[in-house]
Structures are given as C-alpha cells and as structure tokens.
C-alpha distance (Angstrom), angle and dihedral (degrees) to the residues before:
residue distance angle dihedral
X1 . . .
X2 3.89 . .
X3 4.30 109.7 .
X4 3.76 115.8 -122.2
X5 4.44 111.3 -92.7
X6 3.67 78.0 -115.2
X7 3.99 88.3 68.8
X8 3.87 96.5 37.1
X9 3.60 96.6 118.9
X10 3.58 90.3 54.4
X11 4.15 85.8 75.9
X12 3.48 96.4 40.4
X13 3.56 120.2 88.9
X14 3.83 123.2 -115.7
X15 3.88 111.2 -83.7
X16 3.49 116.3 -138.6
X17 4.41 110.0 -173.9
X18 3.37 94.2 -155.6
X19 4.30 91.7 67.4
X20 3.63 104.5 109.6
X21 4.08 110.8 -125.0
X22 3.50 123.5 -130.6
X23 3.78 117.2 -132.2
X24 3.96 100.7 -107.3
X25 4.12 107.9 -133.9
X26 3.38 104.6 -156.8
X27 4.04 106.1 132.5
X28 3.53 131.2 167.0
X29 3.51 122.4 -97.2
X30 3.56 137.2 -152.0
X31 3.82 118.9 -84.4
X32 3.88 135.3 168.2
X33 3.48 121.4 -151.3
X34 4.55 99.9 12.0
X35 3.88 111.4 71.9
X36 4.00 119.8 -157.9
X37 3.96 80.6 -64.1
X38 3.36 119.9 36.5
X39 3.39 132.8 -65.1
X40 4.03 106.2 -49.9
X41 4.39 134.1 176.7
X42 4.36 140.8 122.1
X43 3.40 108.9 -62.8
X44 3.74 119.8 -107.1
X45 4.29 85.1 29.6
X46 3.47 115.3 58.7
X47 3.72 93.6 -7.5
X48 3.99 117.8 61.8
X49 3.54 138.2 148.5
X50 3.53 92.6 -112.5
X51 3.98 88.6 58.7
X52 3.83 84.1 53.7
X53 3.45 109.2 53.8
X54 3.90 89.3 51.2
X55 3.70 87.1 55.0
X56 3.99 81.8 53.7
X57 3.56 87.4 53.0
X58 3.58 104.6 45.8
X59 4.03 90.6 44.3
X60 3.82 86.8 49.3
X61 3.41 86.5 50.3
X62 3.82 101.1 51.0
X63 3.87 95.2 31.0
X64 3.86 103.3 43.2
X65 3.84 104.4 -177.7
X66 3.85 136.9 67.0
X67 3.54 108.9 -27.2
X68 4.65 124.5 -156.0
X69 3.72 111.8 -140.8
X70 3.80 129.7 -169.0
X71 3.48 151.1 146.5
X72 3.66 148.6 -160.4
X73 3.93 124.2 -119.9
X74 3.72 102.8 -74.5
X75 3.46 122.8 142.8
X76 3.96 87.4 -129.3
X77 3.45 80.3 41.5
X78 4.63 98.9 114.6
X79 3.84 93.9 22.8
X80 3.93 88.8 67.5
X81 3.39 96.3 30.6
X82 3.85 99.7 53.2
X83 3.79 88.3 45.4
X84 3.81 87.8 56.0
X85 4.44 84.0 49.4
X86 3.65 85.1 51.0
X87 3.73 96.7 50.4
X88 3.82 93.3 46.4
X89 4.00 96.8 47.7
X90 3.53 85.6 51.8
X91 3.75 98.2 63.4
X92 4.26 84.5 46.9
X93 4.20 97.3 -94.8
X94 3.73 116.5 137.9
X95 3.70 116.7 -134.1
X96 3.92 137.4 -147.2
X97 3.37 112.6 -150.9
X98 4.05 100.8 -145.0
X99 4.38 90.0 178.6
X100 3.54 114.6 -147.7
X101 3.91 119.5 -13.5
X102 3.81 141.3 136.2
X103 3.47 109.4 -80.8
X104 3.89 95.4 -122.0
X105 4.02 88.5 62.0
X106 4.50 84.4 49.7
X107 3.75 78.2 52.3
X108 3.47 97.6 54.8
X109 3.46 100.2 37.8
X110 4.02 89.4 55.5
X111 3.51 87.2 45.0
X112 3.76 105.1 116.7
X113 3.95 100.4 -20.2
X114 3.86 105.7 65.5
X115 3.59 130.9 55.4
X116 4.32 83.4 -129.5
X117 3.41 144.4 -49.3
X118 4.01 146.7 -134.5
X119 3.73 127.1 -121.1
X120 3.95 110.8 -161.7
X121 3.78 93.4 -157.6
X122 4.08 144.8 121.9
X123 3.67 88.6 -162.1
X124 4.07 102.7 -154.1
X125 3.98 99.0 5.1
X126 3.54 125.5 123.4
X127 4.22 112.7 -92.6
X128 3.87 95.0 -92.6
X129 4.07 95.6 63.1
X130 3.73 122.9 66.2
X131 3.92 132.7 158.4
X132 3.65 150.8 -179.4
X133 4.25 121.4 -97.8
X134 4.12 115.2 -167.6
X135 4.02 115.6 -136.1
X136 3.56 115.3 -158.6
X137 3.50 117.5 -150.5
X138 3.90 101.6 -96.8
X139 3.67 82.4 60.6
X140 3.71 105.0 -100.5
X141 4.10 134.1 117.9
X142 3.92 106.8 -85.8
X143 3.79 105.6 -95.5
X144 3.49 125.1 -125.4
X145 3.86 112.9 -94.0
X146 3.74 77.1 53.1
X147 3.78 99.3 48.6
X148 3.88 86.3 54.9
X149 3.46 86.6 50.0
X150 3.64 90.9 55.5
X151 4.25 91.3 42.6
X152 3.82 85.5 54.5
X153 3.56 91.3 58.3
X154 4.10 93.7 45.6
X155 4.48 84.9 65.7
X156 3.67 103.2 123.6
X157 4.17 91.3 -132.5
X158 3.67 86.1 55.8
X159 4.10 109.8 99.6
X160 3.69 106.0 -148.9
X161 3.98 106.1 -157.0
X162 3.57 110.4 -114.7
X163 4.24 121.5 -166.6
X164 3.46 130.6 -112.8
X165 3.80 127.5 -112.3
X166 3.49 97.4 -79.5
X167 3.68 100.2 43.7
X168 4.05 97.6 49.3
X169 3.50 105.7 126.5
X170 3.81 122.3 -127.4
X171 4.00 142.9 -123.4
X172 3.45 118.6 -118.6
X173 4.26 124.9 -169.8
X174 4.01 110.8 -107.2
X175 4.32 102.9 158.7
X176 3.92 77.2 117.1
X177 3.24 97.4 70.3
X178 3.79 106.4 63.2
X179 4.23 87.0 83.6
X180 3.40 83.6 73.8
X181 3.54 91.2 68.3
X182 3.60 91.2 44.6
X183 3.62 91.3 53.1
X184 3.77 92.4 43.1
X185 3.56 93.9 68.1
X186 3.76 103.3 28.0
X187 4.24 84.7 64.1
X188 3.90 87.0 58.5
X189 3.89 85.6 74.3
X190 3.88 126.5 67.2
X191 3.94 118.1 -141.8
X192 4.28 121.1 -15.8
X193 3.87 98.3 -46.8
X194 3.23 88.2 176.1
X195 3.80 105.6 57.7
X196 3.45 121.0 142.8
X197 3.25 92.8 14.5
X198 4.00 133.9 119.0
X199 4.14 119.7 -162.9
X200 3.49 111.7 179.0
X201 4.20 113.4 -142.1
X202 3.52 134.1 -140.1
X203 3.80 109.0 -168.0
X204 3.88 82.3 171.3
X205 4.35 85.9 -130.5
X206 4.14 84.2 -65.2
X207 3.79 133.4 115.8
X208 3.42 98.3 -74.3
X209 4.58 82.1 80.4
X210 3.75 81.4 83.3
X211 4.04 101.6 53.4
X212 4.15 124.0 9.0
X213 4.32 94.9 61.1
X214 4.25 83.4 47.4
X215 3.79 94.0 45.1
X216 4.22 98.3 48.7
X217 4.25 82.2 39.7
X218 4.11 82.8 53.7
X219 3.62 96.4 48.9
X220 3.67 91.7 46.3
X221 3.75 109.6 -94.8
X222 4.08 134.3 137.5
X223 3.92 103.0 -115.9
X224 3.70 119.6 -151.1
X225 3.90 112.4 -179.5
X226 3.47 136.1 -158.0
X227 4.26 121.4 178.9
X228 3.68 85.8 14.5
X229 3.92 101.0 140.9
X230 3.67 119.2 89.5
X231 3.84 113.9 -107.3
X232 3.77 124.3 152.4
X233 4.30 90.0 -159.6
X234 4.25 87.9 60.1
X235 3.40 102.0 -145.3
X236 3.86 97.5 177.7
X237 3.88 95.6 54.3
X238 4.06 140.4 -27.9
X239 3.77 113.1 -81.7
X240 4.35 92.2 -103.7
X241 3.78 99.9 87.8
X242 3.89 97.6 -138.2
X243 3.94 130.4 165.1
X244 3.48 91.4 -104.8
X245 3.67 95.7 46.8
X246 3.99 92.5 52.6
X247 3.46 111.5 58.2
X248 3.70 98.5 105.6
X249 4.00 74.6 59.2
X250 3.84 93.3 49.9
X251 4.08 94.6 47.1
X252 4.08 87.0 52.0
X253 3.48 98.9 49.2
X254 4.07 85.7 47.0
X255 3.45 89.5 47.9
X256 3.68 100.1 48.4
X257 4.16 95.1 40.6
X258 3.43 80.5 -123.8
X259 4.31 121.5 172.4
X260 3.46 102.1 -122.3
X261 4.56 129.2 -30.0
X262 3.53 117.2 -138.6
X263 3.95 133.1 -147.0
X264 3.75 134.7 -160.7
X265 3.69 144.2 -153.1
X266 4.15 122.3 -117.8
X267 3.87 83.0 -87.0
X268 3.31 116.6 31.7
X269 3.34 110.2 -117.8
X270 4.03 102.2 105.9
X271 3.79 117.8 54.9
X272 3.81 130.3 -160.8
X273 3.91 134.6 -153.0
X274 3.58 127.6 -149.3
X275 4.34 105.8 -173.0
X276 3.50 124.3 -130.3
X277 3.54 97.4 -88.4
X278 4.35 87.6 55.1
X279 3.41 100.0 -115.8
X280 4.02 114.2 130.3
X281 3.47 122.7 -100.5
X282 3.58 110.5 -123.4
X283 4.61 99.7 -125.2
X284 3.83 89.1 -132.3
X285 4.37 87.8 57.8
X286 4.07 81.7 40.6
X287 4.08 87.4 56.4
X288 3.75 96.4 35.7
X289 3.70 96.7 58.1
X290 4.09 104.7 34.7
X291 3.93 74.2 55.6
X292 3.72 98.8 51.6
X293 3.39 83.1 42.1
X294 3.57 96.8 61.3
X295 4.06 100.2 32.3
X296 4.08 85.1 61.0
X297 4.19 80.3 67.6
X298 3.66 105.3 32.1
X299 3.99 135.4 22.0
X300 3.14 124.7 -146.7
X301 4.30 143.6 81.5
X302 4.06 121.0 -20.8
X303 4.16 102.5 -165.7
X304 3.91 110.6 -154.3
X305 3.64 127.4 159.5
X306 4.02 128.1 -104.6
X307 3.96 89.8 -91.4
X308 3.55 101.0 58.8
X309 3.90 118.9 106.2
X310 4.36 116.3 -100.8
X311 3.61 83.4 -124.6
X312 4.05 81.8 84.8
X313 3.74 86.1 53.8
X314 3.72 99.8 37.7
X315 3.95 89.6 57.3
X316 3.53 98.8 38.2
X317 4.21 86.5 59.5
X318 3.56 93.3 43.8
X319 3.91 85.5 60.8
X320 4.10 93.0 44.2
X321 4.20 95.3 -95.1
X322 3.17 135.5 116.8
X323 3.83 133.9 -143.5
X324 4.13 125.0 -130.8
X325 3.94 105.9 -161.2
X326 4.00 114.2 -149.6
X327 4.23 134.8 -176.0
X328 4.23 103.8 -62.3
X329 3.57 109.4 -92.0
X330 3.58 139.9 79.4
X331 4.09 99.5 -106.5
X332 3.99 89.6 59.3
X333 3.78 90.7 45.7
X334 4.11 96.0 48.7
X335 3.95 88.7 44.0
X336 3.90 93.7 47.2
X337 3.54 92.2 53.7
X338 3.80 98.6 48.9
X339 4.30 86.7 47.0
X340 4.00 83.3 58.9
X341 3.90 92.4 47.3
X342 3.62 90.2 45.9
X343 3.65 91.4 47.0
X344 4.00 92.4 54.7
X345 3.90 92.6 -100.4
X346 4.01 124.7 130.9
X347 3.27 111.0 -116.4
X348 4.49 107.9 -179.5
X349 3.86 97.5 164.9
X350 3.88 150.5 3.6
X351 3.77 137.1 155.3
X352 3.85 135.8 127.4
X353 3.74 140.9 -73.0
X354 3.89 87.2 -109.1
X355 3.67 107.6 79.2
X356 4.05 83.5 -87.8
X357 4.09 102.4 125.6
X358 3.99 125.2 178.2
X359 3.70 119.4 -152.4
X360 3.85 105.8 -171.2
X361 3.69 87.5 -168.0
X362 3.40 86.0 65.4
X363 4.06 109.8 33.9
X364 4.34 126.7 -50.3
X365 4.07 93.3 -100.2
X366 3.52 141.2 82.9
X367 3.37 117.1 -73.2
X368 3.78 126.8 -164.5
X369 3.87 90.0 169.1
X370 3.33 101.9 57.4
X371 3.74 95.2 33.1
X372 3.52 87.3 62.8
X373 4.52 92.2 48.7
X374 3.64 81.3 48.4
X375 4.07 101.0 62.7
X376 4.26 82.0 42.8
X377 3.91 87.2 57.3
X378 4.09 94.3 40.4
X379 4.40 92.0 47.1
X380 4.12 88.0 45.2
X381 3.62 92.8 44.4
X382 4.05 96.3 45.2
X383 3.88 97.9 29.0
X384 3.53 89.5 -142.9
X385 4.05 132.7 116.8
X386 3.96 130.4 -103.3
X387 3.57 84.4 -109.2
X388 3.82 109.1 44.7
X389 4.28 84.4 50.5
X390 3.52 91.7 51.6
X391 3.62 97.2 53.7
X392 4.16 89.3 59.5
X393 3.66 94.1 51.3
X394 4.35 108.9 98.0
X395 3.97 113.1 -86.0
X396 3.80 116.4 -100.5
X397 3.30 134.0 153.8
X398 4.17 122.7 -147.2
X399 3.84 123.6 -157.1
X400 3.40 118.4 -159.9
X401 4.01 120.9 -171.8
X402 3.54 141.2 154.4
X403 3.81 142.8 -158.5
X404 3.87 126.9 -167.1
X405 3.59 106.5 -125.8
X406 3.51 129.7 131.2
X407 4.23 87.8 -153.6
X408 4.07 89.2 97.0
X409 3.34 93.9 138.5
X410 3.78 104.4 42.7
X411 3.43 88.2 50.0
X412 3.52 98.5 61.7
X413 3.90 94.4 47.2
X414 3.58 95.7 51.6
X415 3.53 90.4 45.7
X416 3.81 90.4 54.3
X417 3.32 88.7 58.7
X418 3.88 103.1 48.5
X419 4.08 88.7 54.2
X420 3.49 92.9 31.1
X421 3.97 83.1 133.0
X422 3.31 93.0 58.5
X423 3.87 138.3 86.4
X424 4.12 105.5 -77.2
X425 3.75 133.4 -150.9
X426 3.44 109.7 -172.0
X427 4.25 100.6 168.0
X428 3.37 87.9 94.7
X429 4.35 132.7 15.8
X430 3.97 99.1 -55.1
X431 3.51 125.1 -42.4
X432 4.15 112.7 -168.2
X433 3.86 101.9 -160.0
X434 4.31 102.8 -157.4
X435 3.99 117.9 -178.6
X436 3.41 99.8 -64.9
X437 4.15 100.5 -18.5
X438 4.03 134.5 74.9
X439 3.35 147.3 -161.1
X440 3.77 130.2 -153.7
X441 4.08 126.6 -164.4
X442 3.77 118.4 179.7
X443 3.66 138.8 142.8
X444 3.68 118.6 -104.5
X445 3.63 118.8 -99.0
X446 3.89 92.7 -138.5
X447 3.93 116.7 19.3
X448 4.11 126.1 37.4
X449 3.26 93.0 -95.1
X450 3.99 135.2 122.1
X451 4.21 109.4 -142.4
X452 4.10 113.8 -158.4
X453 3.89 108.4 -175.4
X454 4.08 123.2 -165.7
X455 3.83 117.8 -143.8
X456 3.77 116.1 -177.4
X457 3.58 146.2 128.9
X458 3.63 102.2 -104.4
X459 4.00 131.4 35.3
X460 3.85 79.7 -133.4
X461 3.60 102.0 67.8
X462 3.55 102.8 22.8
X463 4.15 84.1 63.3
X464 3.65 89.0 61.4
X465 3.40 96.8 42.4
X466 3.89 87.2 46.8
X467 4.10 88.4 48.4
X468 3.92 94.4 48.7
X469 4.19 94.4 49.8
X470 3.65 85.6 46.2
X471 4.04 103.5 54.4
X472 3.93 86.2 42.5
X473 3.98 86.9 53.4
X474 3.84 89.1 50.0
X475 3.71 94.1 44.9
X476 3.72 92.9 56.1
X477 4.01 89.1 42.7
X478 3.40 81.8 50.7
X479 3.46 103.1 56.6
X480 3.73 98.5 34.6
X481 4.15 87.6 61.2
C-alpha cells in the first residue's frame, strides 16, 4: 500500500545540503532505428507489421519470460501489436494481453511481475504514425545500451531462434489489470480530496478513457468529460494536447465553473491543465508548482532535463532542494533518479517541462494519472485556484520553436563555435546559459526536426534572444544549401 502525498517525506530519506553530489553520467548514446522514445514512423512506411513482430522476436529473445503487451487507441493499434505477440511466442515467452491502456498503467503492471512489456503507441503524433516502446521489468523504458542491443538483434542476417510446436508460448487475457493502476494511485490520497469539486477531462479519444475520469471519481470529484470515447482516427483533436487544440476544453470548464480541465497525450503519460478561468497552463508552471508542492513536504533532489524552465530550480531552492538536470527525455530522467537513490541521495520528484511528471513514490515513469490526482490533492490542500497559484510562482517566460531540418547535428557544432565564448551546455544539443536567460538547440529525438527553446525572465528579452539564435540558425542553413 502506497502512503498518502501528505506522508511522502516519511519514505524519503533525510536530506542533509551539505552532501556533496556526484555528477550523474548517464549520456545518450547513439542508436538507429529507437528515438528518445521508442521506436516511432507512418504506418505502412517506416512502421509495418513485419518490423513489429521482429521486435517481438528480438525482445523475446533478450527477455525470455512472461512478457505485458498494450496499446493505445490507434487504428494500427492490434495489427502491430499482435505481430509483436506473434514474434514473442515464437521465441517461447508467454504474453498478457493488457488491451488498450495508458502506458504508465503497462508500466506498472510490468513493474515487478513480468520479465517486460510492449507499448504499441506514438504517444502525441498525429493518427497516421504509431510505434513500439520497450518496458523493462522494473518498469522503466529500455535504456540505451539495451535498445542497441535490441537493434542488433532486428539485422536481417541475424537468425533469431524461434521454438518448436511444443514450446510456443501462449497469450493470456490481462484488460483486468489496469484497475490496479487506478487503485495504485487513488490509495496515495487520504479521504475524498476532491469533494465538491468538478474537473472536466480531455482524454483526447486515447487510453487515458479507461483511467483519469475513474481516478478524480475515486478521489471524490464531479467528472465532466469531453473526447472521452475511444477512437484511434481523433476526431475531436490531434493526440498533442496544445492550447489551440483545447478550447472546446477551455469553453467546458468555463461553462461548468469547473476547478481546473485536464488534457492528455495519445498515451497517457503527459497531462495538461487548463485553470478555471480556461486559459492553458503553460507545462513548465504545471512542473513548477506540483514541485513546490511537493518540496513544502519533503527535501531533497527534483531531476529535470536541460530544457526545462529555472523556474523548476528557482522553487525547488526556495523550499531547501536542489535540482540535478539530465539529457531531455523521460528514460534519462527515470534512470538519473534511481543512480541518486542507489547512491544514498533523496530523490522526491522529477519529470519534464511537457506535462510529463514522475512521482517516484509512485513508479520512475511518466504519469498522466497521477499527475492529474496530484493537482486535486495540491487545490484541496491550498484552497486556492489554478490561476491565483500560478500567479505566485517566479516570472519566466518559455519559447518554444521549431525548424524542419534534418542538419541537427551541424547545427549544433557550428553553433558551438559562434558562442564559443560563451557559457556551454553540452549534455544535451547546445545550451547558451546568459545572466539569468538560456537557450537550448537540439535535434529531435523522433521527427527531422531541430527544437531551440527560450527561457528567460521577461517575454521582452527572451524574443530577442529567440530572434538572434534564429537568424544565426538560418544563416548557417543558408550557407550549407
């Protein structure tokens, strides 16, 4: 049994700020086929069911054992994932067939009873994309020296050795199994926390239909939905929950006085507020107050990756923590935090500055579900709106551009060199550190694209910031035409 968020620092060892930290090491390495998540492309092109059953294989193959399959509401959705059950009964592995679910509740369902698990999912890409994410059996994403593994394995001249008749393995049902997750998070929470008060939910038509509206109904709130029938072609909006894509959110929760709505990716594992007044709430405000929410219970280390806004950081000192930055995505976050534990350090929080939050308390993923329990706890607790927190939290204004080019990595370099006088991050694409501002240039983990992010503390200056990265970037693409 979970303890109540009220409790949290009772599992969370003592922090002590004069411990010197150890610089963490994990980097990202270089892999072929799997982006930062998973392995990701249109279906029918670079995503086929003949791609995913040799995934199946190969997993089988490196995770012999009992292996947790699901998916999210794609219309590709069981063609790729019963190719994947094919490939792993063929090597011998048993498989549960958990149906469609967010991929945080597959995570915790593998956590510490199956060898791994499959997610058939393109979390927040447009219908025609899907792809494949690897669970390893403490619940996290596969990391990458074990994703190249895997890739190795996927070679065409490699024979992967598949069973005989009588050593096939076989499917078992396991759609049950996703109220555990419910449960799992609902007995974090003493009492109805959220009685007497209505949250309207946007599962945007994806997996998270099965599990937000029965979690707020658990902890005791009135659930208005809207997009809450499953439907892999998402005719009420695209699977990113973005401003513009939430407005029929905004006019319902406006319309039904409502304390805050709440919007999810294709898979569940990012969640998105829109405050009482529907206006969107900006992820890295989302992150910054769950986390000044927790700090205020428990000290100790919040892990967050290079692109997430210093407001993180500047509440998490205010409250006596401290903040360990990491390569962006969710993997390098989840690993980082369990390197601290293992090394003896406290580790309360972590997540990213996209609606994707990780309660360790809870399990080392992303967690949409209990992200969205969490902001029920912190508005019952304060009695206070979305809105009226928000405004307390430190002023900062985040940027966030793209440009399709598939010239990521030339980019970067030549960018190094123009600011070579400048301060450097290198943990991640380029990060030029400025007084009190940033800016971050990397190549996307998933889509040819290269992502440069503003963080400062006025819209002001981090617009001309923004404006002088961005002719340089054209220059160079220019030049290099």
């Amino acid at each position: 049994m979970y303890l109540p968020l009220s409790r949290y620092s009772k599992i969370i060892k003592a922090f002590k700020p004069e411990r010197i930290y150890t610089k963490m090491t994990i980097k990202k390495l270089s892999k072929q086929l799997f982006g930062t998540n998973g392995v990701r492309g249109i279906v029918g092109k670079e995503i086929t069911p003949l791609l995913a059953l040799r995934i199946g294989e190969a997993l089988g193959t490196m995770r012999p054992g009992c292996i947790a399959v699901g998916m999210d509401t794609r219309t590709s959705g069981p063609a790729l994932a019963n190719a994947v059950k094919a490939g792993l009964m063929a090597t011998g592995c048993d498989v549960v067939d958990c149906g469609i679910l967010p991929i945080p509740a597959l995570q915790y369902i593998v956590k510490g009873h199956y060898a791994g698990g499959a997610m058939i999912t393109a979390s927040h890409n447009p219908p025609q994309y899907n792809g494949i994410k690897i669970i390893e059996a403490d619940g996290t994403e596969m990391g990458d020296e074990e994703t190249i593994k895997l890739e190795g394995l996927l070679d065409k001249s490699t024979n992967l050795e598949t069973q005989s008749w009588d050593r096939v393995g076989k499917e078992m049902p396991g759609a049950h199994l996703v109220d555990t997750y419910v449960q799992s998070i609902t007995s974090h929470f003493k009492g109805l926390p959220g009685k007497g008060m209505t949250v309207v939910v946007d599962p945007g038509s994806g997996a998270a239909c099965r599990t937000t509206p029965a979690i707020l109904q658990a902890l005791g709130c009135r659930v208005l939905t809207i997009n809450a029938i499953m439907d892999g072609t998402f005719p009420g909006r695209l699977p990113e929950p973005s401003a513009e894509g939430l407005q029929g959110l905004a006019a319902l929760v406006v319309a039904s006085k409502a304390a805050f709505g709440i919007a999810h990716d294709g898979d569940a594992d990012r969640a998105v507020f829109i405050d009482e007044t529907g206006t969107f709430v900006e992820e890295n405000h989302e992150f910054a107050l769950i986390a000044q929410h927790i700090c205020k219970t428990a000290k100790g280390t919040i892990v967050t990756p290079v692109s997430t806004s210093q407001m993180v950081e500047m509440v998490a000192e205010k409250e006596g923590c401290r903040v360990q930055y990491t390569p962006v995505g969710s993997i390098y976050v989840a690993r980082t935090m369990r390197e601290l534990i293992d090394a003896g350090q406290p580790v309360i929080f972590g997540g990213e500055g996209n609606g994707g939050l990780i309660f360790p308390a809870q399990q080392f993923c992303r967690d949409g579900g209990m992200t969205a329990a969490t902001m029920v706890a912190l508005l019952a607790e304060t009695g206070s709106t979305v809105s009226g927190l928000i405004r307390k939290l430190p002023a900062r204004h985040m940027i966030k551009e793209k440009i399709a080019t598939p010239k990521g990595s030339y980019l970067i370099d030549k960018l190094a060199e123009q600011y070579k006088h400048e301060s450097l991050d290198k943990t991640d694409g380029l990060k030029i550190k400025r007084d009190n501002e940033w800016a971050l240039i990397r190549a996307s983990g998933t889509e040819p694209l290269v992502r440069i992010m503003v963080d400062s503390p006025d819209a002001a200056s981090g617009r001309a910031f923004y404006q002088e990265i961005k002719k340089t970037v054209d220059k160079l693409l220019e030049t290099s035409a």
